[in-house]
N, C-alpha and C positions, 0 to 999 in steps of 0.2 A: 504493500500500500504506500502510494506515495505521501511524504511529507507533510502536512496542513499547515501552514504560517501564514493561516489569517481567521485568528479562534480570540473569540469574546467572550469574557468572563464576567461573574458582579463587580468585578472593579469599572466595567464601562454602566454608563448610565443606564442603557437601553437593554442589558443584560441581567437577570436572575441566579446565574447559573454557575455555584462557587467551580472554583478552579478546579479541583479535582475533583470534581465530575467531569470535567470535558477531558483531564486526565485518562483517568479510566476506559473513559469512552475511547479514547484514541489506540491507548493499548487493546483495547478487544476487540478491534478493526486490523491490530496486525502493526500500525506505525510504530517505528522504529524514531522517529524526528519530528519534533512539532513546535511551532513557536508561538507563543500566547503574545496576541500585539490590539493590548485594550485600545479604547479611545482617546484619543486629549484632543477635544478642537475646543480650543481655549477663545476668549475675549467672543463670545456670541451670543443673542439671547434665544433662549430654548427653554421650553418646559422643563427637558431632561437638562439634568449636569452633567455637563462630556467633558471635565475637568478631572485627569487623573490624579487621586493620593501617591504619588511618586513612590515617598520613605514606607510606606504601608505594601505598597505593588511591590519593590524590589523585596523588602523582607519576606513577602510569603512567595515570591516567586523562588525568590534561591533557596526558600526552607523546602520547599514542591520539589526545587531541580535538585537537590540534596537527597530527599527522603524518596525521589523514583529515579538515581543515577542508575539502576542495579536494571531498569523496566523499561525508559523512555528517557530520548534525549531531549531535557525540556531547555528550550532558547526563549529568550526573554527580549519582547520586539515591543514595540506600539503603533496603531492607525493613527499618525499627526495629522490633524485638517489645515490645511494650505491655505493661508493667507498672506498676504504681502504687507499690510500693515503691521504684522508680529513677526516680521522675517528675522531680524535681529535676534527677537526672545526663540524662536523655532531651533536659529543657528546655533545659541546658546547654549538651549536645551540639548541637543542634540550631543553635544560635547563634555557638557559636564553628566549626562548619564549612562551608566553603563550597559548601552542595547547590544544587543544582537542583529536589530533587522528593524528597519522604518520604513513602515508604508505611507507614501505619501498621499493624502486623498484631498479631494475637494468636494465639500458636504453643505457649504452656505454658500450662496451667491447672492449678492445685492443685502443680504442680513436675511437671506429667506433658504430653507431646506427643500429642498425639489420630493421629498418624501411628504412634502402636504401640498394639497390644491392651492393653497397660496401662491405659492411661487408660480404654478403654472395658468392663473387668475392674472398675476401680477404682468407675467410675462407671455399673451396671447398670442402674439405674433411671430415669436424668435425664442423659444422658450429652450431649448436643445440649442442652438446660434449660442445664443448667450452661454450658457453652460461651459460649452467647447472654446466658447473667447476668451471666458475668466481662467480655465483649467489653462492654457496655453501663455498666459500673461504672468499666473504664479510658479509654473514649472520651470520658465525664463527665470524670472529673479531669483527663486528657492530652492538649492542644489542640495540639501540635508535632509535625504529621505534616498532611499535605496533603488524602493520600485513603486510606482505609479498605482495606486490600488482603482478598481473596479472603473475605469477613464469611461465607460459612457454609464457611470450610474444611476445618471436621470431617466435612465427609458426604463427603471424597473417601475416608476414610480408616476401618482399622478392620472390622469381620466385614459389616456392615451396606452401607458404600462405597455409601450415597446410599440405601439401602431405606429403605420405610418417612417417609421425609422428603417434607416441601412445604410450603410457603411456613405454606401456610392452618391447618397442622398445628401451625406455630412461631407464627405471626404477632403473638401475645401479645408475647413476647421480641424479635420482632427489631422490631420499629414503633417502641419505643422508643428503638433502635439509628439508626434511619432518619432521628426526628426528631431527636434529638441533630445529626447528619451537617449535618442542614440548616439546622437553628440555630447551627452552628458554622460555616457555610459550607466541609463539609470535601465534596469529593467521593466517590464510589464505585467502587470499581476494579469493570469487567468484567474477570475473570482465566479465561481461554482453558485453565490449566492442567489443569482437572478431562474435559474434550474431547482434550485427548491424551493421556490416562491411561484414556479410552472410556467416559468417562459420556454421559451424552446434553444435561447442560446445562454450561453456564458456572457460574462462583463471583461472586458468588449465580445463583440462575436467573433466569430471565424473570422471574416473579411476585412477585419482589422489585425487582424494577427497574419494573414496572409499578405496584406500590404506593409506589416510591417518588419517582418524576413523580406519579402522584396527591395527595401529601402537598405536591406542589411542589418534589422536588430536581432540579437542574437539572445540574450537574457531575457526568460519570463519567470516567474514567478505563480505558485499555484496555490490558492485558499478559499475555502470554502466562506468564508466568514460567517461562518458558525455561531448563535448567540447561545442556544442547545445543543444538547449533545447529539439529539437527532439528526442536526445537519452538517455534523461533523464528515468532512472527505468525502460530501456528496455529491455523486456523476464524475468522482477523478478518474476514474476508467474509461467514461466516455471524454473530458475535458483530453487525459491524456494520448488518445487518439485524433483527436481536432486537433492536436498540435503537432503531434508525427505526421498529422496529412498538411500541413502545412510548411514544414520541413525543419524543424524542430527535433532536434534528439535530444537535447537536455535540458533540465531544467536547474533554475537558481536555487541552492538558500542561503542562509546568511548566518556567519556566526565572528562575532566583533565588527560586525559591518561589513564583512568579506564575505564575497560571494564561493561559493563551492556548487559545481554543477554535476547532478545526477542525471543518470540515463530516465530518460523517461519508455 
């Protein structure tokens, strides 16, 4: 079974689900590696608090990677929300803690989350346009994150939930995005999440992933972003095929920020 590093615990706001249980879960799937990478999208307003307890995270995370060295290689990562106004506090962050692996995502735009019909109320016209401008404008300025998490995460969400949407449709906006990725040498998360919510592709889909081996990018990235245990490593047998037909043999993880590439 492959890898999962992108697993949410009750340390993220939006999560229930202490750490070891999705522990557990991983080992009796078979994984050998996994990397727990909660939330921190700091300076936003939200219902939920997606403000990580850092000294709290790392204490139970290395007493977990201690107490299952002998079961599971547990890496300790976080999902960072991308902004450019907190570049400085991001880059900071980044340095003074000790990860394994940063995903870098983008989850507000305009001060709005694309997982409520607000944002897509707000933005009628260009609501996906927009998404792929703001994502392309912080992945330019903020090079302190690893790999690029779940880059069309707007089309899980919203009245629309992927209609209407395709690669060929955006292609203008995310290419840009693509090549950024690979001149920074950042990788691409395949995120499995949008497949256990019943769409029918991964985040991004195939033809982002196929345009972006054609460009040349060679590191992706594989996480279910799992908030239970149930969605732990779900469809990596199918994601890991969408990748070999793409022309993909390995895949990234991370451990002190260094990539190490598995067969997939």
């Amino acid at each position: 079974m492959y890898a999962d590093c992108h697993i949410h615990t009750s340390f993220s706001g939006d999560s229930d689900t202490p750490p070891g249980e999705q522990i557990e879960k991983a080992i009796s799937l078979g994984m050998k590696r996994i990397c727990i990478t909660d939330h921190h999208d700091y300076d936003v307003v939200s219902d939920i608090d997606f403000n990580l307890d850092f000294p709290k995270y790392f204490e139970e995370m290395s007493r977990l990677r201690e107490e299952y060295k002998d079961r599971l290689d547990i890496c300790i990562g976080v999902e960072m929300g991308l902004q450019n106004r907190i570049s400085g506090y991001l880059e900071e962050l980044s340095q003074s803690c000790p990860f394994d692996y940063i995903i870098g995502s983008v989850h507000f735009v305009d001060g709005l989350d694309p997982y409520y019909d607000e944002y897509f109320d707000t933005h009628r016209e260009n609501a996906y346009e927009r998404f792929f401008e703001v994502t392309l404008k912080r992945i330019k300025k903020i090079s302190c994150f690893d790999s690029l998490g779940h880059l069309d995460y707007i089309v899980r969400y919203g009245k629309k939930r992927g209609l209407n949407y395709s690669y060929r449709e955006f292609a203008e906006f995310i290419d840009p995005i693509l090549k950024v990725l690979i001149e920074k040498g950042k990788a691409l998360e395949c995120n499995t999440g949008a497949l256990a919510r019943g769409m029918t592709e991964t985040n991004p889909c195939k033809d982002v992933f196929l345009r972006y081996r054609e460009l040349g990018g060679e590191l992706v990235t594989l996480g279910s972003d799992a908030h239970s245990p149930e969605s732990m490593g779900i469809c990596f047998d199918r994601a890991g095929e969408m990748l070999r037909d793409c022309g993909f043999k390995y895949y990234a993880v991370y451990r002190g920020r260094r990539a190490e590439l598995l067969r997939l």
